[in-house]
N, C-alpha and C positions, 0 to 999 in steps of 0.2 A: 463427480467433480474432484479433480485434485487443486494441491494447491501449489499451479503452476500458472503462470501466466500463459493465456492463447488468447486471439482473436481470431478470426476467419480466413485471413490468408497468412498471418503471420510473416508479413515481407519482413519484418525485423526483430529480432531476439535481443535480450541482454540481459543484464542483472541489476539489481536495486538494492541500496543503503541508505539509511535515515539514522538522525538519532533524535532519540524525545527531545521535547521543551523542559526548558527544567521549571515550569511554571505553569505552563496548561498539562491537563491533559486530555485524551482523546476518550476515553472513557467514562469522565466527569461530564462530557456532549452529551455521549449516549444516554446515561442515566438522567440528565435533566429532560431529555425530548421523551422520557420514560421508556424509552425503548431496551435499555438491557437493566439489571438490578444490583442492587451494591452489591450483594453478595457475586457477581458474576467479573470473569477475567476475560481481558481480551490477549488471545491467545496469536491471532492473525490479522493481518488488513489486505483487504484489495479495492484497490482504487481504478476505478472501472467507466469506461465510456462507451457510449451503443454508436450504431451509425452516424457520422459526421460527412455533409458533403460539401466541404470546403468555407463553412462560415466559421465565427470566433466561436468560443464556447466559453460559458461563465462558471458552467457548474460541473460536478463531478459523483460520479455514484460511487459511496464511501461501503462498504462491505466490511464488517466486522467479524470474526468468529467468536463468540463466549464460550467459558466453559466454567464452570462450576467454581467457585475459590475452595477449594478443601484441602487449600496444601500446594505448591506445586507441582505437578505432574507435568514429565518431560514429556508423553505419546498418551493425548487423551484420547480415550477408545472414541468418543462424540465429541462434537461440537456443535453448538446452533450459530446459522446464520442470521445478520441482522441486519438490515438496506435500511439507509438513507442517503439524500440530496444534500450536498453541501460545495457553497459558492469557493473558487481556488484558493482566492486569497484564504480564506477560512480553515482552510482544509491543512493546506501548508503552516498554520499557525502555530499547528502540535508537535511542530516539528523544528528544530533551531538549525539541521545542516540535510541536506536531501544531494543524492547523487544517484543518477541514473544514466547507464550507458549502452549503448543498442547497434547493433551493425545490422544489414543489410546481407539478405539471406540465410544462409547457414556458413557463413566465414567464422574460420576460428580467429582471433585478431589475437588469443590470449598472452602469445611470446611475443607479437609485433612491438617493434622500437616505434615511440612514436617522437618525433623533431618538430615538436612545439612545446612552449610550457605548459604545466600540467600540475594540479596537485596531485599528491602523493597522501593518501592516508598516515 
């Protein structure tokens, strides 16, 4: 497994930016559903959904990587993975700005002008 995003046909690529809540956080979840331990960091997240055929969806499968707190460490040789379920709203709570943008196929779009407003980082 890396840590790349793919699904099965992959009709669309792009990249993702977030920045924490300055008031939740996503790892304070995890240790109360008991599922990672104080002493552990979360190092990665993927936010992951299985087969959809065209209904709403309420939930999203949260994918965490921990690794050890010993300090930080830029290239942990391991990491464990750790799955749970958590509804959208919920999920996006840990978060105060999300931007996600995707094109269709394998188009580069990354020098294209684009002629709408837009934010700008």
């Amino acid at each position: 497994m890396t840590f790349e995003a793919s699904v099965q046909y992959n009709d669309y690529r792009g990249t993702v930016a977030l920045d924490r809540s300055d008031s939740l956080r996503l790892s304070d979840e995890f240790v109360s559903r008991k599922l990672i331990s104080d002493g552990e960091v979360i190092v990665a997240v993927r936010l992951s959904m299985a087969e959809n055929h065209g209904n709403e969806v309420d939930s999203v499968g949260v994918i965490v990587y921990v690794h050890e707190a010993n300090g930080y460490v830029a290239r942990p040789n391991e990491v464990r993975a750790v799955e749970t379920e958590m509804r959208w709203s919920q999920c996006f709570s840990y978060f105060k700005r999300f931007d996600l943008v995707f094109s269709s196929g394998d188009r580069d779009l990354s020098s294209t002008q684009i002629n709408y407003p837009h934010y700008d980082s």
